[in-house]
GUTIRO-410954 format. One line per field, with one value per residue (C-alpha): residue number from 1; residue in three letters; y negated, x, z. Coordinates in nm, 2 decimals, decimal comma. Layout:
// GUTIRO-410954
pos	(NUM/...);
code	(ala/...);
Y	(Y/...);
X	(X/...);
Z	(Z/...);
***
This chain:
// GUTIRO-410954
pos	(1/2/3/4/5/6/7/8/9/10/11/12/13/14/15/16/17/18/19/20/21/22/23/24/25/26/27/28/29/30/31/32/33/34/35/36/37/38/39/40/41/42/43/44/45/46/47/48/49/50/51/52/53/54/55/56/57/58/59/60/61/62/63/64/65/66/67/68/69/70/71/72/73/74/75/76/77/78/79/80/81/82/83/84/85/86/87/88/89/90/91/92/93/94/95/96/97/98/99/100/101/102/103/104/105/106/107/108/109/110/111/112/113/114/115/116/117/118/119/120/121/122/123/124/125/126/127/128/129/130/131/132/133/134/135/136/137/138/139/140/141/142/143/144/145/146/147/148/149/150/151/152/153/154/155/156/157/158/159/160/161/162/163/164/165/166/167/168/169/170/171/172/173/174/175/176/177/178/179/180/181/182/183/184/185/186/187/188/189/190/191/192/193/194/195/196/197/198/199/200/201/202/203/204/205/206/207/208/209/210/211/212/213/214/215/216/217/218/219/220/221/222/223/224/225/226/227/228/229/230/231/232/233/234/235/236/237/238/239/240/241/242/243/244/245/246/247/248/249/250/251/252/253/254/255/256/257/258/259/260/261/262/263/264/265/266/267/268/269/270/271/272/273/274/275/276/277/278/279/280/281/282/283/284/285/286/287/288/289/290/291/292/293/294/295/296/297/298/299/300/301/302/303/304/305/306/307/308/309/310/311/312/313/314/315/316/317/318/319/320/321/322/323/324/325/326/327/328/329/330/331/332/333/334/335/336/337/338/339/340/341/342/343/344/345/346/347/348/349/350/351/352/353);
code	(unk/unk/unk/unk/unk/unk/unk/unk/unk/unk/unk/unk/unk/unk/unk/unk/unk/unk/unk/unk/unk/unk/unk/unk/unk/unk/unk/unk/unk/unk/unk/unk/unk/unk/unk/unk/unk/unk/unk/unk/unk/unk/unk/unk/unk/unk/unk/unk/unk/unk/unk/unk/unk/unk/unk/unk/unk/unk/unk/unk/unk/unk/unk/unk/unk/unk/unk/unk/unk/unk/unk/unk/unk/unk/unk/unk/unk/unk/unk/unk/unk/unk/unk/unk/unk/unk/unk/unk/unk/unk/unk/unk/unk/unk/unk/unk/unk/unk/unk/unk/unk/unk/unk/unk/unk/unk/unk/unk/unk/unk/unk/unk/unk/unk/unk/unk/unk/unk/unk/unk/unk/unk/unk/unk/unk/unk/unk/unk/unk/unk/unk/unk/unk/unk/unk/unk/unk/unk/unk/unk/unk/unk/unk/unk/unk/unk/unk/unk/unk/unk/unk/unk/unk/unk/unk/unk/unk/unk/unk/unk/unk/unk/unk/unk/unk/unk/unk/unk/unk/unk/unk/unk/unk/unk/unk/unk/unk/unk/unk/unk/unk/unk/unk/unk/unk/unk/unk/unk/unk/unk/unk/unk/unk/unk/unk/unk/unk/unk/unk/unk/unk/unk/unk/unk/unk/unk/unk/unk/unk/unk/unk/unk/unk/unk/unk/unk/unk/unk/unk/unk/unk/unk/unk/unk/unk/unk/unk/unk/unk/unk/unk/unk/unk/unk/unk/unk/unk/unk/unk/unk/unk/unk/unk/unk/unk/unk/unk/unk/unk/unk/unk/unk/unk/unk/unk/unk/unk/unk/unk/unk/unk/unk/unk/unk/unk/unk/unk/unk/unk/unk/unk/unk/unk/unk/unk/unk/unk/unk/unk/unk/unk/unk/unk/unk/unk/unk/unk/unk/unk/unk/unk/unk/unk/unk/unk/unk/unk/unk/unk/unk/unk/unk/unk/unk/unk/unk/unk/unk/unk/unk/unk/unk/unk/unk/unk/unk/unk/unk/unk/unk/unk/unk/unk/unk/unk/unk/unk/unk/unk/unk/unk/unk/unk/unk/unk/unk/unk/unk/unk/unk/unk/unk/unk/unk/unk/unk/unk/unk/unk/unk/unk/unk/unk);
Y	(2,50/2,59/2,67/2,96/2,87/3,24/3,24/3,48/3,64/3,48/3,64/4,02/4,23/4,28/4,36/4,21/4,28/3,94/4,00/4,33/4,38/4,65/4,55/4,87/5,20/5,29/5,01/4,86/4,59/4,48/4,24/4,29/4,08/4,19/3,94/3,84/4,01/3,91/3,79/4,14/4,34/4,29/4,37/4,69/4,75/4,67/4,88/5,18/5,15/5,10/5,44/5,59/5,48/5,57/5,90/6,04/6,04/6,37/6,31/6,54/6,63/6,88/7,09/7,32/7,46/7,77/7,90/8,19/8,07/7,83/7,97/7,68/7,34/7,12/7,34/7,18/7,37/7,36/7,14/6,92/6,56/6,56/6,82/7,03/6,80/6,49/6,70/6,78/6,39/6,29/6,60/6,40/6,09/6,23/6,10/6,31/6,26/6,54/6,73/7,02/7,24/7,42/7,48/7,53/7,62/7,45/7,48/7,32/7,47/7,25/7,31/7,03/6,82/6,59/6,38/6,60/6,37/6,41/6,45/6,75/6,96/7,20/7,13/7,27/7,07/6,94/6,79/6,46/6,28/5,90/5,78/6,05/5,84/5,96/6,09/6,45/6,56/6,51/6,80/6,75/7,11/7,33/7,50/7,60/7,41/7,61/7,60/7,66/7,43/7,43/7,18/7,07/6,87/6,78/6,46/6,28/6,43/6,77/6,76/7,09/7,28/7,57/7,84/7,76/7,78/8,15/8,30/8,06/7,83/7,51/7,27/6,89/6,69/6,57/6,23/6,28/5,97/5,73/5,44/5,27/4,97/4,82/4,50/4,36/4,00/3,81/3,44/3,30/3,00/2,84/2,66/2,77/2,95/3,15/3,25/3,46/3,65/3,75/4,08/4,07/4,38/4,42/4,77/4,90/5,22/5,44/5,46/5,78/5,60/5,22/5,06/5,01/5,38/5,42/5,22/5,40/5,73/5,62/5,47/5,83/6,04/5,81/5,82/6,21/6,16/6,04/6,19/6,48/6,20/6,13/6,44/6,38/6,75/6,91/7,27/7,59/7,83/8,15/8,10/8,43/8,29/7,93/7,85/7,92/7,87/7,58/7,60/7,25/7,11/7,11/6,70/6,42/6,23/5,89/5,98/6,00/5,68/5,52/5,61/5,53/5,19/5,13/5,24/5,00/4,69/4,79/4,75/4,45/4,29/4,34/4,15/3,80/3,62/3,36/3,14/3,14/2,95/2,61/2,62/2,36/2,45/2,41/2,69/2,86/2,86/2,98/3,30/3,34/3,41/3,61/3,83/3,75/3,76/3,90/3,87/4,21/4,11/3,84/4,01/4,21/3,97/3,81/3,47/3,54/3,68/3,37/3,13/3,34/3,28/2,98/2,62/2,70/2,54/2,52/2,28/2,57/2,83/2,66/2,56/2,90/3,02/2,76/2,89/3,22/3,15/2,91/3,16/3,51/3,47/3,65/3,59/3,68/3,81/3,67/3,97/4,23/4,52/4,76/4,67/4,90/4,75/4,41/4,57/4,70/4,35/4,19/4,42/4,34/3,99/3,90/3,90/3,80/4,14);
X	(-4,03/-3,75/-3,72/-3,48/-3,33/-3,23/-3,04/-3,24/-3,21/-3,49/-3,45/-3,34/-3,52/-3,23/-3,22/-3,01/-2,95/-2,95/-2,97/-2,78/-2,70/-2,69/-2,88/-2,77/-2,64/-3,00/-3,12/-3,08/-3,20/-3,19/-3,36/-3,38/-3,56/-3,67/-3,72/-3,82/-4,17/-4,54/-4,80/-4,92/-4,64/-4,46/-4,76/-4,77/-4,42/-4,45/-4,70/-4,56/-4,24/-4,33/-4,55/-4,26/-4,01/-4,21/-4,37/-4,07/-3,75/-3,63/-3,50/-3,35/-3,46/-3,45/-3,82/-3,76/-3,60/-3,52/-3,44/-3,52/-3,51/-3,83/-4,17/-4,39/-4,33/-4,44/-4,21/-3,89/-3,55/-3,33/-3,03/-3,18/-3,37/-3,57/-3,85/-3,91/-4,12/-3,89/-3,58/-3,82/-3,92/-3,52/-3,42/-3,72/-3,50/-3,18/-3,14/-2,92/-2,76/-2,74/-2,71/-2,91/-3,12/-3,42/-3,31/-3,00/-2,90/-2,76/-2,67/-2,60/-2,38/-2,28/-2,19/-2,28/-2,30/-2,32/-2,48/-2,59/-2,59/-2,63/-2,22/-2,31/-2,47/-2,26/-2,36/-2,30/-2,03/-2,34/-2,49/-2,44/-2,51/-2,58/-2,58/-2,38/-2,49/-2,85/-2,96/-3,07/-3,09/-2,93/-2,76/-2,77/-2,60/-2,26/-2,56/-2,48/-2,76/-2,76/-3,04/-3,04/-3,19/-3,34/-3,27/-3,49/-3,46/-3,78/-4,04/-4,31/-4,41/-4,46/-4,71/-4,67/-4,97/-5,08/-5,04/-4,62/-4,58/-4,40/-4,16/-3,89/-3,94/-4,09/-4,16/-4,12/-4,34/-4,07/-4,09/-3,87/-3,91/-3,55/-3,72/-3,87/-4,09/-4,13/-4,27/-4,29/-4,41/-4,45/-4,28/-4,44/-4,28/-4,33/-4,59/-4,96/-4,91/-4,56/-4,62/-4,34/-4,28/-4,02/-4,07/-3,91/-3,86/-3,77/-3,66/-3,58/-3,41/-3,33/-2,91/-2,94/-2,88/-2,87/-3,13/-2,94/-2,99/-3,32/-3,45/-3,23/-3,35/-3,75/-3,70/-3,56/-3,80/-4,09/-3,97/-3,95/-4,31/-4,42/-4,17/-4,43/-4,65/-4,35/-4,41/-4,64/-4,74/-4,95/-4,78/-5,01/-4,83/-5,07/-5,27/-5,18/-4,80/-4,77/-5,11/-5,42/-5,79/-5,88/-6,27/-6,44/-6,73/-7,02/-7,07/-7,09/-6,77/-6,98/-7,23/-6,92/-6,74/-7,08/-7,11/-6,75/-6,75/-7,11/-6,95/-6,62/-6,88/-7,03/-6,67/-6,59/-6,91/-6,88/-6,52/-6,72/-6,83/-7,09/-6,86/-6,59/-6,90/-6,99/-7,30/-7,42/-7,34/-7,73/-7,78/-7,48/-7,61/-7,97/-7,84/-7,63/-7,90/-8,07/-7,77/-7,64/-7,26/-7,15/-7,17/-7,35/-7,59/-7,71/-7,76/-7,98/-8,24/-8,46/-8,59/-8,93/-8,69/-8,53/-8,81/-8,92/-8,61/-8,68/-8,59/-8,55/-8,67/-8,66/-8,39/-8,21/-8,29/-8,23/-7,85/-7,80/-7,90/-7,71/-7,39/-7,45/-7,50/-7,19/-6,93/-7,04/-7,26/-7,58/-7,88/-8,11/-8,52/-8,79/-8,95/-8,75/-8,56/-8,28/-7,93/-7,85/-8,04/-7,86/-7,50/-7,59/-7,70/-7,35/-7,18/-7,34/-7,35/-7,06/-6,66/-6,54/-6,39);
Z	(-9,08/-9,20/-9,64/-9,76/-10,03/-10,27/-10,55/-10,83/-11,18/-11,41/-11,73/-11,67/-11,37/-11,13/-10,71/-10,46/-10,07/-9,91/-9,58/-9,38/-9,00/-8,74/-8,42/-8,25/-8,38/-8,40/-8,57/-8,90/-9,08/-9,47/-9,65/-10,03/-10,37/-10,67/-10,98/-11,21/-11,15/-11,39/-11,18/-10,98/-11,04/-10,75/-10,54/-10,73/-10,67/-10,27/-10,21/-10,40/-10,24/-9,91/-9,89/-10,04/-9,77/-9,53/-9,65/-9,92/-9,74/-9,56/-9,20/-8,93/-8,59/-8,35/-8,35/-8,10/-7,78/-7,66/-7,28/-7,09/-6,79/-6,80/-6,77/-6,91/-7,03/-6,71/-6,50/-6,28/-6,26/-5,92/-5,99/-6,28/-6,18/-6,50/-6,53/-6,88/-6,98/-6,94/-7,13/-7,44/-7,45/-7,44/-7,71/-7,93/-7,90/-8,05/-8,37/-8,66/-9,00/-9,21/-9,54/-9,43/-9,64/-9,41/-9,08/-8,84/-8,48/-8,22/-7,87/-7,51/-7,25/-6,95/-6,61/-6,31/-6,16/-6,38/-6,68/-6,97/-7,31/-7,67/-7,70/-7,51/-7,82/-8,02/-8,40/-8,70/-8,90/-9,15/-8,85/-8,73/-8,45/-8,49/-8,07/-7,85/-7,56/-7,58/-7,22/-7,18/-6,81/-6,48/-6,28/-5,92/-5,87/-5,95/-6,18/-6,59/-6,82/-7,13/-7,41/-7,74/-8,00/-8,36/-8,63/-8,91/-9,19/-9,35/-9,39/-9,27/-8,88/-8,72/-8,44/-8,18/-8,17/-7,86/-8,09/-8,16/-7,77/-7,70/-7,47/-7,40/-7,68/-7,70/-8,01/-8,03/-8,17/-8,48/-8,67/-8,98/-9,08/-9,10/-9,19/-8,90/-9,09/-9,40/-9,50/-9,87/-9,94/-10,26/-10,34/-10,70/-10,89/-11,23/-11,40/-11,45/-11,77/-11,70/-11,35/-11,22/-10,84/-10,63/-10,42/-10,09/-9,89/-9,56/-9,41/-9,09/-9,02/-8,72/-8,78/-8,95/-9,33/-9,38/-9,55/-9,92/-9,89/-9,78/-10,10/-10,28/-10,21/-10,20/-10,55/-10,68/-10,51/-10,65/-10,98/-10,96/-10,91/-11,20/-11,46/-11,54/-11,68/-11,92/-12,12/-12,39/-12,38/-12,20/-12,07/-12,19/-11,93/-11,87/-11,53/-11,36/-11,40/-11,22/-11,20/-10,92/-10,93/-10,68/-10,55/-10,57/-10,34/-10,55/-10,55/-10,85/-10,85/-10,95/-10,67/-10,40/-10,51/-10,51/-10,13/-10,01/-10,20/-9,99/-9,64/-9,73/-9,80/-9,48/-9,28/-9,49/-9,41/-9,01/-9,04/-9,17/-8,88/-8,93/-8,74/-9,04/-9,22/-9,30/-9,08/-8,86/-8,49/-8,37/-8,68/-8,54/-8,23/-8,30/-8,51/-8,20/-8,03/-8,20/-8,21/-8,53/-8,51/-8,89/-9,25/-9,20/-8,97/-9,18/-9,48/-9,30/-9,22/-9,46/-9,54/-9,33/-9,06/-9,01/-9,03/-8,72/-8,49/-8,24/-8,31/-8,70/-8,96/-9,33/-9,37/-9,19/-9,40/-9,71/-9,58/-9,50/-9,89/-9,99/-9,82/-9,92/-10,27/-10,30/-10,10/-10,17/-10,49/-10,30/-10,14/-9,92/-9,99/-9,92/-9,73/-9,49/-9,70/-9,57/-9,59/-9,81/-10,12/-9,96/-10,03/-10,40/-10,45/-10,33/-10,50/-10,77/-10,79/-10,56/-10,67/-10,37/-10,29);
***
């Protein structure tokens, strides 16, 4: 293996890009660190910033085509290889740069035979295209392919639904989203008492801006965020001006957390295999066969359970208390009670979540 050696600031917070290529013109890649961090706060930071480059930053597609001539989506047109269907999936891959506010037209008007590609659409000059040489349909025949198309800018993803289906138009299901994938990992240095981390980031982007700019935007649209919380005042502004009355469920807040938190335990739980343990493999064996695979499955047995299972013994029992007691901080009754009273007490007694 391999040790990367980065040079970082360890007085005043400060960012650098220290990795940046293009793997293809719709695909880029940049590797950036932040330092230095206090111990947790560049978990904080990673998290925040990834959900914001992937959930904050506008992107442009094209939602929407329009042609007269095609009477459902699943339909084929003389003189054109692809079917509707096939057309709408390659419009989806066309991937644009732009400044636009709302949305915009656009059009295609080409006669064949021949290769219809994305160089093919007439844009608006606030429109970009980032790869003319995506594929759109294949004319067989002397036959004019014209559609129109509609161009959105906007975030996140737009699934079609029946209901935006109408005469000679048909939505695309759009992903707004220009950054690809994110991944943030943590690098700590220093002694015990002045702990410090490094925040790496890694972002990928679909061509349409480079990465630098990606974490540029995210960092301003999360800021923008939170600057409400900056005002020390609360604003009194008359309800029947900026304000509406919202209808809450009738439910305890305390009494809702309290049953979430209990269904996460329960999920947690089912991810602990016995096997994970320090159990003896003839124990091992004998809980697996009485169909004991998890954490969860344990928990729900009690000590008189056990001592029924075949082959076991009290030695057995006691080595299993043992474990539980010294990994998770719980253990298990004497008699048989529901798994739910077996949650509250690790919940209660265990910090290993």
């Amino acid at each position: 293996m391999v040790r990367e050696k980065v040079t970082v600031s360890t007085r005043t917070l400060q960012w650098k890009c220290v990795e940046s290529r293009t793997d293809s013109k719709r695909l880029y890649y940049g590797r950036f660190i932040l330092s230095p961090l206090m111990k947790g706060q560049a978990d904080t930071i990673g998290i925040a910033m990834r959900r914001a480059l992937l959930g904050e930053i506008e992107g442009t597609c094209i939602t929407r085509v329009k042609s007269e001539n095609v009477p459902h989506e699943y339909s084929t047109i003389t003189g054109i290889q692809e079917s509707v269907h096939d057309i709408l999936i390659n419009l989806k891959e066309i991937v644009l740069r732009s400044n636009l506010y709302g949305t915009c037209e656009a059009s295609i008007c080409v006669r064949g035979p021949g290769y219809v590609t994305a160089q093919d659409i007439i844009l608006p000059p606030y429109v970009e295209i980032v790869d003319n040489t995506q594929h759109i349909a294949s004319l067989i025949e002397p036959i004019y392919f014209c559609i129109g198309l509609e161009i959105e800018r906007n975030r996140g993803y737009l699934i079609k639904m029946p209901h935006n289906f109408q005469d000679g138009s048909y939505p695309i299901d759009a992903v707004f989203m220009p950054v690809r994938n994110v991944n943030h990992s943590i690098h700590s240095y220093g002694n015990r008492n002045e702990k410090q981390e490094i925040l790496f980031l890694e972002i990928w982007t679909n061509g349409s801006l480079t990465p630098k700019e990606a974490l540029h935007e995210a960092s301003r649209n999360l800021i923008d965020l939170f600057i409400p919380f900056l005002d020390k005042k609360e604003e009194n502004i008359p309800l029947e001006d900026n304000q509406h009355m919202v209808p809450l469920s009738q439910f305890t807040f305390h009494d809702k957390l309290d049953k979430l938190r209990k269904n996460k335990k329960r999920i947690a739980l089912k991810s602990i295999f016995i096997d994970q343990s320090e159990l003896s493999p003839r124990v091992y064996n004998c809980l697996k066969r009485s169909n004991i695979y998890t954490l969860l499955d344990l928990l729900n047995n009690s000590q008189e359970d056990l001592m029924k299972i075949e082959h076991f013994h009290l030695e057995d029992v006691k080595q299993i208390l043992g474990i539980l007691e010294k990994h998770f901080a719980v253990d298990l009754p004497k008699k048989r009670f529901s798994i739910c009273s077996a949650i509250d007490v690790f919940e209660r007694d265990s910090e290993f979540y």
